[in-house]
PyMOL CGO cylinders between C-alpha atoms (Angstrom):
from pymol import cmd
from pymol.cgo import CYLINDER

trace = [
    CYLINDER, 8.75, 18.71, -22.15, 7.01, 22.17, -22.64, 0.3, 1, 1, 1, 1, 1, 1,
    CYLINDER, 7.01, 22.17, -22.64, 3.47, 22.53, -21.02, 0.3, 1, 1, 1, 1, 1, 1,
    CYLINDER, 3.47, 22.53, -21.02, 2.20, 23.69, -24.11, 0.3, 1, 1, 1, 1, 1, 1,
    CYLINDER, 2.20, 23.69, -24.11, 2.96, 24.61, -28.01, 0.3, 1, 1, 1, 1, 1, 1,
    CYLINDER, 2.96, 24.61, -28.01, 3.62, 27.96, -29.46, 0.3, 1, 1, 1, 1, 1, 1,
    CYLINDER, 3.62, 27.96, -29.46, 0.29, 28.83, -31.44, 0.3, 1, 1, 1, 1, 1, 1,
    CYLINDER, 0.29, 28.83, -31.44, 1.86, 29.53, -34.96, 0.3, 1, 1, 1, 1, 1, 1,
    CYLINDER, 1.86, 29.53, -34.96, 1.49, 33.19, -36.37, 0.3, 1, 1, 1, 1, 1, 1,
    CYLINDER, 1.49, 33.19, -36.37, 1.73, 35.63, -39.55, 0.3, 1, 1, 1, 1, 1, 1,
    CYLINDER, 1.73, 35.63, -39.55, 2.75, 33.87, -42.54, 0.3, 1, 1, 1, 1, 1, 1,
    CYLINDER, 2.75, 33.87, -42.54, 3.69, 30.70, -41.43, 0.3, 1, 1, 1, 1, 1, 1,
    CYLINDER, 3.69, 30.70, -41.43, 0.31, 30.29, -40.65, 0.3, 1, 1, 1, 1, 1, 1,
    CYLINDER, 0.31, 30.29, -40.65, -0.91, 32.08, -43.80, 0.3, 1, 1, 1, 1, 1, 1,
    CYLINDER, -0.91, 32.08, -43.80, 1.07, 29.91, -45.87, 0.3, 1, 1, 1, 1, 1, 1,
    CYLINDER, 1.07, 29.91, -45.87, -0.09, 26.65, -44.58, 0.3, 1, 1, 1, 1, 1, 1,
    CYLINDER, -0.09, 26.65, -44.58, -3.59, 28.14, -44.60, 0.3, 1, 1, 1, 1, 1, 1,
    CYLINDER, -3.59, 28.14, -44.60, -3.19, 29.05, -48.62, 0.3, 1, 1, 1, 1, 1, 1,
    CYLINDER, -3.19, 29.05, -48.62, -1.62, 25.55, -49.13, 0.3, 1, 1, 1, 1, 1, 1,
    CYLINDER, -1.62, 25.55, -49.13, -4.71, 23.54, -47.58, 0.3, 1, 1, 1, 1, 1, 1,
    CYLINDER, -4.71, 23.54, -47.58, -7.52, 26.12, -49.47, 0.3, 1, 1, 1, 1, 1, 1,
    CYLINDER, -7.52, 26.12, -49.47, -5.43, 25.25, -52.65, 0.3, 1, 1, 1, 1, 1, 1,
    CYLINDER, -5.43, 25.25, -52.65, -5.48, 21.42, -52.27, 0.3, 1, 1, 1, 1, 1, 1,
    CYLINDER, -5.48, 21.42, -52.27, -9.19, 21.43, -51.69, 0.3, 1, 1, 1, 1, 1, 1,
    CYLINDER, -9.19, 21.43, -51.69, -10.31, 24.18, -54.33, 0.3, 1, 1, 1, 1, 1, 1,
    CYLINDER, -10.31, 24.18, -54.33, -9.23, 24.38, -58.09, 0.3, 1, 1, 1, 1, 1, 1,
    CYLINDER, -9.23, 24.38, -58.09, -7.37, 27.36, -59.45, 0.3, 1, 1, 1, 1, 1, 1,
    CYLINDER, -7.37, 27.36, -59.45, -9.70, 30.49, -59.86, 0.3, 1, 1, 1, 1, 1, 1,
    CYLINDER, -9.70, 30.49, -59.86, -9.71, 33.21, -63.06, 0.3, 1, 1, 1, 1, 1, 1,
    CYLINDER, -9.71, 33.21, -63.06, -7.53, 36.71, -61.84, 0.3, 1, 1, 1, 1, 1, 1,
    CYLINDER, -7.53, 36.71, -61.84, -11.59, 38.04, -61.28, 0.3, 1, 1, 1, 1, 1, 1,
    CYLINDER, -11.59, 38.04, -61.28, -11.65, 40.81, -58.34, 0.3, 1, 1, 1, 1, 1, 1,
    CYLINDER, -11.65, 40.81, -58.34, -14.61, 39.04, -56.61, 0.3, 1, 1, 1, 1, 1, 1,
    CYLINDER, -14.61, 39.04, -56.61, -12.99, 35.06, -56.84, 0.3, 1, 1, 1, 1, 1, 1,
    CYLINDER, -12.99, 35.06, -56.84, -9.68, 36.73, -55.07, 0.3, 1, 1, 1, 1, 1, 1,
    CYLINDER, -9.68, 36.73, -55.07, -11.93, 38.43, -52.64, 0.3, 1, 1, 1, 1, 1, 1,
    CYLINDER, -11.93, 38.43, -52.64, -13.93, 34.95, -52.18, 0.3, 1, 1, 1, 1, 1, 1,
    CYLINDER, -13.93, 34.95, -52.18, -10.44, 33.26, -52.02, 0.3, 1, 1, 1, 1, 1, 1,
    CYLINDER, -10.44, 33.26, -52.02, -9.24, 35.79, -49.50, 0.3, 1, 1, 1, 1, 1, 1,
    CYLINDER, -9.24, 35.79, -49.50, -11.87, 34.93, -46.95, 0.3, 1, 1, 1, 1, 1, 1,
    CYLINDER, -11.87, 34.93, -46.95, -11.51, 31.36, -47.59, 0.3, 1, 1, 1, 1, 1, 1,
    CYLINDER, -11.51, 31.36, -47.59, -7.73, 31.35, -46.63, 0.3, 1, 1, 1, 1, 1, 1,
    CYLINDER, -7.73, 31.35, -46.63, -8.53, 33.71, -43.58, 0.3, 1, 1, 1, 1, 1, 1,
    CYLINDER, -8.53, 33.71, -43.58, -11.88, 31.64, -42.79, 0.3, 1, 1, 1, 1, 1, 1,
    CYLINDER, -11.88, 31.64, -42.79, -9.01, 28.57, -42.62, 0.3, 1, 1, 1, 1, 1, 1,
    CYLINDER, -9.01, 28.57, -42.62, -6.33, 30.48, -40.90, 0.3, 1, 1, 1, 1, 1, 1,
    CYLINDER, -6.33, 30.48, -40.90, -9.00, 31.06, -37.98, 0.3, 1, 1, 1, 1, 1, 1,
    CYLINDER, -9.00, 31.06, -37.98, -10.31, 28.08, -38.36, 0.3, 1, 1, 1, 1, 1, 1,
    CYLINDER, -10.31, 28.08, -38.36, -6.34, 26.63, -37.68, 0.3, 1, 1, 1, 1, 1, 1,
    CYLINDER, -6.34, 26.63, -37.68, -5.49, 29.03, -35.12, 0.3, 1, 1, 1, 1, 1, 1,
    CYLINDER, -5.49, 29.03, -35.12, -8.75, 27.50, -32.63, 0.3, 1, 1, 1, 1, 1, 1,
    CYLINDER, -8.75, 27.50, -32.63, -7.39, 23.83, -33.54, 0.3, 1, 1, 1, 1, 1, 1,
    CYLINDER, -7.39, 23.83, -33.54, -4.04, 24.87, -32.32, 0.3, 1, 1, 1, 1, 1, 1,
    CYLINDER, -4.04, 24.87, -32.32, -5.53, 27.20, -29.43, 0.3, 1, 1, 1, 1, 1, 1,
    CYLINDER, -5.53, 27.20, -29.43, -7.81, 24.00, -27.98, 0.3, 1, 1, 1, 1, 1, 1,
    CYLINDER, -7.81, 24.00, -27.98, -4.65, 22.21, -28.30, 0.3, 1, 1, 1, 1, 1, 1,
    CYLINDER, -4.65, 22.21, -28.30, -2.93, 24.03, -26.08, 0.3, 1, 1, 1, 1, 1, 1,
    CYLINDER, -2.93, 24.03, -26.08, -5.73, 24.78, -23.77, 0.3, 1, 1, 1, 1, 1, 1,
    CYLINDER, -5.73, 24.78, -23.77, -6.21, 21.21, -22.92, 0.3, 1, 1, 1, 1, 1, 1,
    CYLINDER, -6.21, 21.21, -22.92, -2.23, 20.63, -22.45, 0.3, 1, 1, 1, 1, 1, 1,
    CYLINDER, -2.23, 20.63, -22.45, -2.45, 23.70, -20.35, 0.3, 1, 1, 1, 1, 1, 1,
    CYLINDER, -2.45, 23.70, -20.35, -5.94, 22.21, -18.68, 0.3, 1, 1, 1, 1, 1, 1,
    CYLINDER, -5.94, 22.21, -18.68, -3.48, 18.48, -18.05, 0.3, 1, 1, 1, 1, 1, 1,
    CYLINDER, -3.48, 18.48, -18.05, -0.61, 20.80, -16.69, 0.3, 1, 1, 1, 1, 1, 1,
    CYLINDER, -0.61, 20.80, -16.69, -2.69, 22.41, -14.17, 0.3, 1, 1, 1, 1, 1, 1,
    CYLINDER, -2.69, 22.41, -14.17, -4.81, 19.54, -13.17, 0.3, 1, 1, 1, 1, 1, 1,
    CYLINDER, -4.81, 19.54, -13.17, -1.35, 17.89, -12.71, 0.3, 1, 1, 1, 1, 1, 1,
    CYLINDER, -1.35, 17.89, -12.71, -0.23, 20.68, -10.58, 0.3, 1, 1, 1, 1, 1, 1,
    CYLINDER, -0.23, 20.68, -10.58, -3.26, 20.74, -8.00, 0.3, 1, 1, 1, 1, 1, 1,
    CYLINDER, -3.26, 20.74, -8.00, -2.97, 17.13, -8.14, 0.3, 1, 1, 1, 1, 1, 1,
    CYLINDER, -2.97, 17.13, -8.14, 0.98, 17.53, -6.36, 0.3, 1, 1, 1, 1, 1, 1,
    CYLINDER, 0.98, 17.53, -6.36, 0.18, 20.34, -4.41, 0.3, 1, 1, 1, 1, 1, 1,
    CYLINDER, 0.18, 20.34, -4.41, -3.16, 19.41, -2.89, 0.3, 1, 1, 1, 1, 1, 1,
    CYLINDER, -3.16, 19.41, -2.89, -2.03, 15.48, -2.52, 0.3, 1, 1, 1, 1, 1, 1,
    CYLINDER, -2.03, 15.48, -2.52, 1.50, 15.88, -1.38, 0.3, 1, 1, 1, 1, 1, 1,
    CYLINDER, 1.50, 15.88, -1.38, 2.07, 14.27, 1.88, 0.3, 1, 1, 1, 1, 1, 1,
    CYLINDER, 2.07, 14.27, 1.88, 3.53, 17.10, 3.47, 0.3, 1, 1, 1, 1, 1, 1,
    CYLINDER, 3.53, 17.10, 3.47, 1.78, 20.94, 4.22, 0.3, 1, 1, 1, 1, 1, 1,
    CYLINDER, 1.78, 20.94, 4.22, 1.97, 23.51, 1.68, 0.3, 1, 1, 1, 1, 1, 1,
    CYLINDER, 1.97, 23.51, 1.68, 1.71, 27.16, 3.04, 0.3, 1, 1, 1, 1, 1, 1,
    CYLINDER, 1.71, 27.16, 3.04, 2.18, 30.24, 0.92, 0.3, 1, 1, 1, 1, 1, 1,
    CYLINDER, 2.18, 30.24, 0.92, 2.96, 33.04, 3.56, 0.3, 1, 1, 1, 1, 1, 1,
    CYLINDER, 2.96, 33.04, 3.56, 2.47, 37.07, 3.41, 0.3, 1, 1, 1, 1, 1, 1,
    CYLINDER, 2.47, 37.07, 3.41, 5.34, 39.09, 4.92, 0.3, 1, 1, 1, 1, 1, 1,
    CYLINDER, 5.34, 39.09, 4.92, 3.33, 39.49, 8.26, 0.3, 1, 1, 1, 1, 1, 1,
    CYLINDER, 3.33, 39.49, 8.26, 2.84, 35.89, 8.58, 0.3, 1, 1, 1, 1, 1, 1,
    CYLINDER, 2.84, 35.89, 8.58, -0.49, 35.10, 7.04, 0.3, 1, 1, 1, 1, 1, 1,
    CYLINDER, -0.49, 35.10, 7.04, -1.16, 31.78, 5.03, 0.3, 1, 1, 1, 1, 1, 1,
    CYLINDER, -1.16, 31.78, 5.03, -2.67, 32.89, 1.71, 0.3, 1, 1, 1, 1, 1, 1,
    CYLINDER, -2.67, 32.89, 1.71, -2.69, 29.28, 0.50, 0.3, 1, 1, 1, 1, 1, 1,
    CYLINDER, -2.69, 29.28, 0.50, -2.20, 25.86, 1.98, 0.3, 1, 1, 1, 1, 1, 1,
    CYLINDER, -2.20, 25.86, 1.98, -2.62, 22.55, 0.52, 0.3, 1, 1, 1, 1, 1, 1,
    CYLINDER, -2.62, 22.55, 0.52, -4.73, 19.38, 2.37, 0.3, 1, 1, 1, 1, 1, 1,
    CYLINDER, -4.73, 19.38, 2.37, -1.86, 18.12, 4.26, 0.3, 1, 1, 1, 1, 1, 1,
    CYLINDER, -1.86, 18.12, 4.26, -0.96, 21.47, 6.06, 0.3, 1, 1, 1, 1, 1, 1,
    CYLINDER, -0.96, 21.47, 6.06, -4.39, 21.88, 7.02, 0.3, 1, 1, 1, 1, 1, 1,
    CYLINDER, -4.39, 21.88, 7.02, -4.47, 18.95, 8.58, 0.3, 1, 1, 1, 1, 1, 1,
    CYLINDER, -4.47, 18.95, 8.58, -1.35, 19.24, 10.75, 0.3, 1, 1, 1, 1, 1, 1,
    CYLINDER, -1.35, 19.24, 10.75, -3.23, 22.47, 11.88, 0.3, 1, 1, 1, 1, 1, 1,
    CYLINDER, -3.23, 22.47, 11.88, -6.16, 20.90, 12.60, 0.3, 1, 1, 1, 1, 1, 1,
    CYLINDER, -6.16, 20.90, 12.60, -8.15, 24.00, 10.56, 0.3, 1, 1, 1, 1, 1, 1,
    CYLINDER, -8.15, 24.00, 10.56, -10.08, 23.41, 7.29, 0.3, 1, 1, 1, 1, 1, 1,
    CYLINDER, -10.08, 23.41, 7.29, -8.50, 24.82, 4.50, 0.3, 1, 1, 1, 1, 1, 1,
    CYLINDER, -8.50, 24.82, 4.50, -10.97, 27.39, 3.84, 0.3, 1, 1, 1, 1, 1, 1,
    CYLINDER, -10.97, 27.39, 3.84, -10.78, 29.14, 7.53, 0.3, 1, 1, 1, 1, 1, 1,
    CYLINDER, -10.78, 29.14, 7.53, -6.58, 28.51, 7.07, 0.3, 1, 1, 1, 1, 1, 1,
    CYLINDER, -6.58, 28.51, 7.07, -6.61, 32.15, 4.67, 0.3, 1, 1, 1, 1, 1, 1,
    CYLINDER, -6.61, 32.15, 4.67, -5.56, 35.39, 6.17, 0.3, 1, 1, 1, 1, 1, 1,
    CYLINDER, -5.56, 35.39, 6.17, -4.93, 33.28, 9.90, 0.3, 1, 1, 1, 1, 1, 1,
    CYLINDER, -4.93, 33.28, 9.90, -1.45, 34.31, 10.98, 0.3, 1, 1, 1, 1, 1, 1,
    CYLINDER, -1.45, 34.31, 10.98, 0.28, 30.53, 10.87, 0.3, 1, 1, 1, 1, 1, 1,
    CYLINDER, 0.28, 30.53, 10.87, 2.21, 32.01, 14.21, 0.3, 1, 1, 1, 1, 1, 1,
    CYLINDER, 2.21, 32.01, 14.21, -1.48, 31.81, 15.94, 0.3, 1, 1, 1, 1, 1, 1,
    CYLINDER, -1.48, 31.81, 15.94, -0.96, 27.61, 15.56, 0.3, 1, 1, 1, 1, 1, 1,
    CYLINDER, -0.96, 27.61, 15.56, 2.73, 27.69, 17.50, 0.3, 1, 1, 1, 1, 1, 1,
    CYLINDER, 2.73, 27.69, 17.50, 2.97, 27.71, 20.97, 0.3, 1, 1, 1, 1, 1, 1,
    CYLINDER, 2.97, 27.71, 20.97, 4.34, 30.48, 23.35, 0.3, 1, 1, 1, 1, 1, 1,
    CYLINDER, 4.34, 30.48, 23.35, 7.57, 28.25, 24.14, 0.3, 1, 1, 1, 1, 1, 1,
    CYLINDER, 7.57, 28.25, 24.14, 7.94, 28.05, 20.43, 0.3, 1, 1, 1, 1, 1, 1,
    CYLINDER, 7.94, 28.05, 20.43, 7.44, 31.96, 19.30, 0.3, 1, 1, 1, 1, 1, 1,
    CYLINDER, 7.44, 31.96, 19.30, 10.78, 33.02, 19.52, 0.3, 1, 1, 1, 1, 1, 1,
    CYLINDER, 10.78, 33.02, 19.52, 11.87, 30.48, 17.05, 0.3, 1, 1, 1, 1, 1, 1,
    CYLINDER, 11.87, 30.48, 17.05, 9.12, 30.78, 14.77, 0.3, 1, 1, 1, 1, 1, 1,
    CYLINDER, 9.12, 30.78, 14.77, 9.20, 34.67, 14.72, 0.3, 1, 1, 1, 1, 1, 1,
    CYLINDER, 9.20, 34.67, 14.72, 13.25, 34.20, 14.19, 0.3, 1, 1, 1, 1, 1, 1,
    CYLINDER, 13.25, 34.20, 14.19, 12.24, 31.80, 11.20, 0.3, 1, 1, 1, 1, 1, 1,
    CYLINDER, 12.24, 31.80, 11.20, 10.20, 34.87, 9.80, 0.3, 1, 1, 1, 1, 1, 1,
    CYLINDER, 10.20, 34.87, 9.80, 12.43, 37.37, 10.10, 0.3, 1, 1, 1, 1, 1, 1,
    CYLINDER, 12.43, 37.37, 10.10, 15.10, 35.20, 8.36, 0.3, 1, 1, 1, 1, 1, 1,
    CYLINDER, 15.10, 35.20, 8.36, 12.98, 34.41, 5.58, 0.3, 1, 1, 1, 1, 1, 1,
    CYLINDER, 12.98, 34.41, 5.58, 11.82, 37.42, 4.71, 0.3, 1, 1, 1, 1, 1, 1,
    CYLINDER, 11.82, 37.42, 4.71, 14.23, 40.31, 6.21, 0.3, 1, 1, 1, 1, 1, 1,
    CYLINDER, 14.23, 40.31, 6.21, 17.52, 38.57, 5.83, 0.3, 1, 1, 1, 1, 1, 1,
    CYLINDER, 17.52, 38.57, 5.83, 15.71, 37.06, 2.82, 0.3, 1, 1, 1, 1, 1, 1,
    CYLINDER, 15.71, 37.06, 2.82, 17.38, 33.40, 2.98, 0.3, 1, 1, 1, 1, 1, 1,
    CYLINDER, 17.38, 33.40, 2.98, 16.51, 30.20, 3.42, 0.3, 1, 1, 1, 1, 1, 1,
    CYLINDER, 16.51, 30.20, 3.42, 14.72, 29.33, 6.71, 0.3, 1, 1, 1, 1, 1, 1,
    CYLINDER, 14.72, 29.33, 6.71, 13.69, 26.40, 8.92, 0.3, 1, 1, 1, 1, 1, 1,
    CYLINDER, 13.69, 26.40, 8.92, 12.85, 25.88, 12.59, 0.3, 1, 1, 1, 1, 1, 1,
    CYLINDER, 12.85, 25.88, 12.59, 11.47, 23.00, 14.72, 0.3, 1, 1, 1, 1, 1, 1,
    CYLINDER, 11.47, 23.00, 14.72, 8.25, 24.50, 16.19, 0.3, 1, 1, 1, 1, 1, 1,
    CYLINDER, 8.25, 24.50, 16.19, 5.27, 22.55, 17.63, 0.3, 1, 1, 1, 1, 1, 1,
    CYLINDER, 5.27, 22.55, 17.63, 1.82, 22.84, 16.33, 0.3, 1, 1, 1, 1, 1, 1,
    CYLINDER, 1.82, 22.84, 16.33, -1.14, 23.62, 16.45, 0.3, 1, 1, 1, 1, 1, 1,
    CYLINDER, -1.14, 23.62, 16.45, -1.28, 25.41, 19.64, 0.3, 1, 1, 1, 1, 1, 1,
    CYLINDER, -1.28, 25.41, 19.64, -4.08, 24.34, 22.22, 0.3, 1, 1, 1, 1, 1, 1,
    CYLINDER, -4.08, 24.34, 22.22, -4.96, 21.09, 20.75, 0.3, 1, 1, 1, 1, 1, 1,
    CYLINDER, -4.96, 21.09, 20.75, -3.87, 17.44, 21.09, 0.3, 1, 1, 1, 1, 1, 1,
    CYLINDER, -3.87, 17.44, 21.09, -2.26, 16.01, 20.34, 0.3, 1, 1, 1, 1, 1, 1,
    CYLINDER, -2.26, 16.01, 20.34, 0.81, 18.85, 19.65, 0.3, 1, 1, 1, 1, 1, 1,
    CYLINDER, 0.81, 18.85, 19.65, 2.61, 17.68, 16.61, 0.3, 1, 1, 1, 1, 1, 1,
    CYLINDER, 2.61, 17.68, 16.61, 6.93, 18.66, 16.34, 0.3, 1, 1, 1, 1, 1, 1,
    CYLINDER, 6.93, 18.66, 16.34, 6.94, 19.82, 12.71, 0.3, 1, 1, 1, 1, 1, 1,
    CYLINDER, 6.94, 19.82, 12.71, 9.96, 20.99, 10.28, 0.3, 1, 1, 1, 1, 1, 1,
    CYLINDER, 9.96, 20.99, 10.28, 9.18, 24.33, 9.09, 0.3, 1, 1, 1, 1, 1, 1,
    CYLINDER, 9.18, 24.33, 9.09, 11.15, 25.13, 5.70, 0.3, 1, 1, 1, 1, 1, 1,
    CYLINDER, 11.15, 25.13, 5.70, 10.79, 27.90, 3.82, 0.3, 1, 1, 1, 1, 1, 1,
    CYLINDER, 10.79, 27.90, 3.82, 12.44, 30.24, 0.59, 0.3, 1, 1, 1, 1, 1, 1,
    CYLINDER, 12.44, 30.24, 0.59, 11.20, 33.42, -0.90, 0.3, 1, 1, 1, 1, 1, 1,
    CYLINDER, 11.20, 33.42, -0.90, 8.72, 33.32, -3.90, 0.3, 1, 1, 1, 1, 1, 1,
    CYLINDER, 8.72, 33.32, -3.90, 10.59, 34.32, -7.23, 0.3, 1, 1, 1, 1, 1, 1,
    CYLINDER, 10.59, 34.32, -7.23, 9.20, 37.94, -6.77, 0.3, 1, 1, 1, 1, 1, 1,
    CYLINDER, 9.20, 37.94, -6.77, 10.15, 38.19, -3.33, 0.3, 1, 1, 1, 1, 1, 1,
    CYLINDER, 10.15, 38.19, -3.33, 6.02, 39.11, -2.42, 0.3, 1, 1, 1, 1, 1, 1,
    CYLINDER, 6.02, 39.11, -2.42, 5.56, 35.57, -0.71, 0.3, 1, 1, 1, 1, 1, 1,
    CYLINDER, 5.56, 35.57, -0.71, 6.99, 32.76, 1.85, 0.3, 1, 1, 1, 1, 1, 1,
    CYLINDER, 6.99, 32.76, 1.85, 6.87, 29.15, 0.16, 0.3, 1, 1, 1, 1, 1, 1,
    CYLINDER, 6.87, 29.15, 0.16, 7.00, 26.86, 3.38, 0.3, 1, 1, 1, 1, 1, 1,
    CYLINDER, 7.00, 26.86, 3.38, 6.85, 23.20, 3.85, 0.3, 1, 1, 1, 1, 1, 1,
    CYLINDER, 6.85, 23.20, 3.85, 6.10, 21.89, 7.18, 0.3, 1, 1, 1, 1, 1, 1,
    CYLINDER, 6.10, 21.89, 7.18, 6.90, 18.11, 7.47, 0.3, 1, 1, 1, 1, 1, 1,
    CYLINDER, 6.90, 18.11, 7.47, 5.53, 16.25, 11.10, 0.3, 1, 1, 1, 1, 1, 1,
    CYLINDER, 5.53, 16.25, 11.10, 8.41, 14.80, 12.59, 0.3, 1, 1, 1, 1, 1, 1,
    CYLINDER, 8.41, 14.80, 12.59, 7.37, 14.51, 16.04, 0.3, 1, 1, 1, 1, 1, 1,
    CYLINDER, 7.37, 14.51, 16.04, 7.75, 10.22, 15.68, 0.3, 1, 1, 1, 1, 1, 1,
    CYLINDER, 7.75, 10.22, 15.68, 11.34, 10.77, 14.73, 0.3, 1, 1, 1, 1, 1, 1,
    CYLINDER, 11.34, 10.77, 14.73, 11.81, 13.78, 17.36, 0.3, 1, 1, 1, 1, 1, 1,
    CYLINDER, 11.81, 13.78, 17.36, 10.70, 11.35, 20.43, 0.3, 1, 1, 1, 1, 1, 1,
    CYLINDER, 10.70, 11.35, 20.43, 12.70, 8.70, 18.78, 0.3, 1, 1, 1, 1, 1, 1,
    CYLINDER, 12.70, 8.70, 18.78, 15.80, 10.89, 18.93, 0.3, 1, 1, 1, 1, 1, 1,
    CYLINDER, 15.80, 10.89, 18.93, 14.94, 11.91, 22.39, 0.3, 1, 1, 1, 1, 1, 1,
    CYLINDER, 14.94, 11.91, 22.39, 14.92, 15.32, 21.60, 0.3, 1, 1, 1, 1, 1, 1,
    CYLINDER, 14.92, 15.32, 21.60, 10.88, 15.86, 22.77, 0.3, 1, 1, 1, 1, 1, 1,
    CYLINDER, 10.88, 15.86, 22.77, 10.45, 18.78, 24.58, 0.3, 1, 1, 1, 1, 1, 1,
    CYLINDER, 10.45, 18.78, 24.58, 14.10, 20.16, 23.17, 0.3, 1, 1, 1, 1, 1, 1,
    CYLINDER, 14.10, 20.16, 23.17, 14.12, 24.28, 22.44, 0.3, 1, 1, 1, 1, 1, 1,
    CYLINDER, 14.12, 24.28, 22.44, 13.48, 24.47, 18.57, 0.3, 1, 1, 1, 1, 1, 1,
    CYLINDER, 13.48, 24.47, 18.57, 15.88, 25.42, 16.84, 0.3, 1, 1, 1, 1, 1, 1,
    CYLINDER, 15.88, 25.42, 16.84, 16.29, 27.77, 13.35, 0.3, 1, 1, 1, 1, 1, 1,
    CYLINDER, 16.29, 27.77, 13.35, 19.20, 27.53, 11.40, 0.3, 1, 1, 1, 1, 1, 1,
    CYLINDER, 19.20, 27.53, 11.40, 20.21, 29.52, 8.35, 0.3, 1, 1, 1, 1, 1, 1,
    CYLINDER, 20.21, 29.52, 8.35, 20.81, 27.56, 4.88, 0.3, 1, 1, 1, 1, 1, 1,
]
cmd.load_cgo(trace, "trace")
């Protein structure tokens, strides 16, 4: 389904404008000022036809985007949008919570700042994959540094369409990490 419908133009529109004027007025004498007065009447509806169409499409656009924050904000794993050097312009609820930051004092923090010294060289390797090597990345790092308890999260991330920006999700897997036996393991980055 599209989010929203083309707004129709030039004489498409001018032709369904002339047809509706025509079914609600009777045919006028060749006179210069009845054209003129039927000229603005067909542009009066044209306008009037281009803002239905217009709020149409501004509240499928409104539903679209309402739908989006809805996913984003809601999902049940962290959203980050990353800057080359590291720093989260965006994260949804979820990844704020793993961080144990509110959202608002998440923006322009370096997300490396949350991972602990064991875990650096993994998360700086993730980095550098992601946006030097410019592939696919994920790690196992723990976060958030200095507070308890330390979550084991999957970092994965891909490049923005324009290249500008790191899309990462981080999932908490630290009940299936001690499950696995693997708490305390090195974290690990692989390439995809």
């Amino acid at each position: 389904m599209t989010a929203y419908k083309k707004v129709t133009e030039g004489p498409e529109l001018r032709r369904r404008a002339e047809k509706k004027l025509n079914a609600q007025t009777v045919e006028s004498s060749p006179e210069d000022p009845r054209r003129l007065l039927h000229e603005l009447q067909v542009h009066q509806i044209e306008l009037e036809m281009q803002n239905e169409e217009l709020q149409s499409c501004r509240i499928e656009l409104e539903r679209v985007s309402e739908r989006y924050s809805e996913l984003y904000d809601f999902a049940p794993v962290g959203y980050f949008t990353l800057l080359p050097d590291g720093a989260i312009s965006q994260a949804n609820l979820a990844g704020a919570r793993l961080l144990g930051v509110e959202r608002t004092r998440l923006v322009g923090r370096r997300l490396r700042s949350f991972v602990g010294e064991t875990n650096a060289p993994a998360f700086d390797s993730f980095m550098v994959q992601l946006f030097s090597a410019r592939t696919h990345s994920v790690c196992v790092v723990q976060l958030p540094q200095g507070q308890s308890p330390k979550r084991t999260v999957l970092l994965e991330a891909a490049l923005s369409s324009d290249g500008r920006e790191g899309l990462a999700a981080v999932v908490d897997i630290t009940d299936h990490w001690k499950a696995d036996g693997a708490a305390g393991a090195v974290p690990l980055t692989r390439r995809m």
